[in-house]
N, C-alpha and C positions, 0 to 999 in steps of 0.2 A: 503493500500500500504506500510507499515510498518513490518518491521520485532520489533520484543520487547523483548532484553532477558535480565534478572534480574542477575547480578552477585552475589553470597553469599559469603561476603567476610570471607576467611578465619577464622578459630573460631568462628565464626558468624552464626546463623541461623541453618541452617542442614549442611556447611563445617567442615571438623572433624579440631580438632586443629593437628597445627603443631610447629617446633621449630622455626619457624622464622616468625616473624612480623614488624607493621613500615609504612611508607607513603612510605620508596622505595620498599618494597614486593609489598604492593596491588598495584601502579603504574605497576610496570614488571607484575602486576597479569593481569592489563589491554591488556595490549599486548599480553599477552599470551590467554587469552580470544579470542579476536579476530584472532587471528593466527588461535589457535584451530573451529574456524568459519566460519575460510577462507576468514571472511571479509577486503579489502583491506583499507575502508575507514568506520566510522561510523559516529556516533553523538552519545556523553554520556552525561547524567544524573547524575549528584551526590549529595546525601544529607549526611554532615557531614563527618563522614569520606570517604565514595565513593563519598563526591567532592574534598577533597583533594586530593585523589588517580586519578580521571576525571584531576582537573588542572597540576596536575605535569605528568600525563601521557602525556596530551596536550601541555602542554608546551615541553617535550622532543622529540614529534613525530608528530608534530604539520601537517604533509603531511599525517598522517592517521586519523585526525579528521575535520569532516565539522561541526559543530558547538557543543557546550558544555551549559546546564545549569548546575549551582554551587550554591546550597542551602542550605544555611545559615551555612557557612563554608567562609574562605578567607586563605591568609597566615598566619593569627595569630588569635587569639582568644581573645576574652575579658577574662581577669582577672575573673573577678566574675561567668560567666557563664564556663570558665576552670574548676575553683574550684567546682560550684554545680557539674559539671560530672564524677569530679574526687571522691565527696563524694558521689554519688550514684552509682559509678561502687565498690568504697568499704562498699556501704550496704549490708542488709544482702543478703545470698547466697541460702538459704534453708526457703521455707514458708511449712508450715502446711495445706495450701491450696487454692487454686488458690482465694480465695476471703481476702486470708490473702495477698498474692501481689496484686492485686487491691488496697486492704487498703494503702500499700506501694508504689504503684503506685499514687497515688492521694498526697502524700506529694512531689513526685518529679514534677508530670505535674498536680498543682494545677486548672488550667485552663484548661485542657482538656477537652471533650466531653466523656461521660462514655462508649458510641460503638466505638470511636476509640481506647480508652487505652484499653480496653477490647480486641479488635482486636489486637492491640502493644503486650501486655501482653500474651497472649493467641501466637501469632509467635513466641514469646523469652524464653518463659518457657516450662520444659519438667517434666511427673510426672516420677518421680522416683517408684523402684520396693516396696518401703517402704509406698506409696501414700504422698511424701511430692515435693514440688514444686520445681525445680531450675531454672537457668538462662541457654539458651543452649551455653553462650558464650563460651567458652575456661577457664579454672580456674586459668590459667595462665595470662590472660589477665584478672579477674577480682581482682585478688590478688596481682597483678602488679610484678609478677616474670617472663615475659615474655622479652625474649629476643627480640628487639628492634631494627629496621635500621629508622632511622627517619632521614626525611630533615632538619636541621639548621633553626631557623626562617630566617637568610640570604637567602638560596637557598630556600625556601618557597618563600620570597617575589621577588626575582631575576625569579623566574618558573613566577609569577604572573604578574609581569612586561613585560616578554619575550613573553607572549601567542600571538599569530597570527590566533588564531583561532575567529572567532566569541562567544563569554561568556556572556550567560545572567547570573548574579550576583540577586539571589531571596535571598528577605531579610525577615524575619519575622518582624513584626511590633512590637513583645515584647519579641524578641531572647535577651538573654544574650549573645550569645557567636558570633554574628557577631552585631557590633553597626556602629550607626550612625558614628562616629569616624571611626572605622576601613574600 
């Protein structure tokens, strides 16, 4: 009795890049989503960055969403678990082949399961015409020259405070970047 549609956010996945990014694009990207849908009202899903993009959407449109999960993501981030994401979105960009990012996979999600990285790995990476591996993110956004509309950690936590929506808040038990604290 579900309808289920996966949004790809911008630069991401099979979305082509473009010049504009940020927690206020993919939020407008939500709405624009469901417009293009025709749906009046939903329930969103977000992991990481599409829960940032799910809360601040919810918090601004709070009459078009009937309830929201927000996975392991909040208004702020832990420090340390920021950092790890920030030095593996600046790892390398180009493997020699797909069991050479596995390799590289397994120093970032030391604890993973090797059919899910494999599966993570395998959605994220594209073989190039040359047979070497890449990331399909945006190169802009992995080289950090990408133009930018980002919420304040104030108006992160003010969206966060304001929600009227129903939010279940999923935490991983050994996330760096949503903690007990936050």
């Amino acid at each position: 009795g579900f309808e289920v549609v996966a949004l790809d956010q911008r630069g991401h996945g099979l979305s082509s890049p473009t010049s504009r990014y940020g927690t206020r694009v993919l939020a407008d990207d939500v709405g624009r989503l469901l417009d293009a849908l025709g749906w009046n009202r939903a329930s969103l899903v977000g992991h990481s960055m599409g829960g940032q993009a799910a809360f601040q959407y919810a918090a601004g449109q709070p009459d078009r969403i009937e309830r929201q999960v927000v996975i392991d993501t909040g208004p702020e981030l832990a420090p340390q678990g920021a950092a790890r994401v920030r030095a593996n979105v600046a790892g390398p960009d180009v493997f020699s082949t797909a069991e050479e990012a596995l390799a590289a996979g397994w120093q970032w999600f030391p604890n993973a399961r090797e059919d899910l990285l494999r599966e993570r790995l395998e959605h994220n990476l594209e073989s190039g015409a040359d047979g070497t591996w890449t990331w399909r993110t945006a190169p802009e956004l992995r080289n950090g020259t990408a133009v930018r509309a980002d919420h304040s950690p104030d108006e992160r936590w003010e969206a966060w405070r304001s929600l009227r929506v129903p939010t279940l808040l999923v935490h991983g038990a050994d996330s760096d970047l949503l903690t007990d604290a936050l």
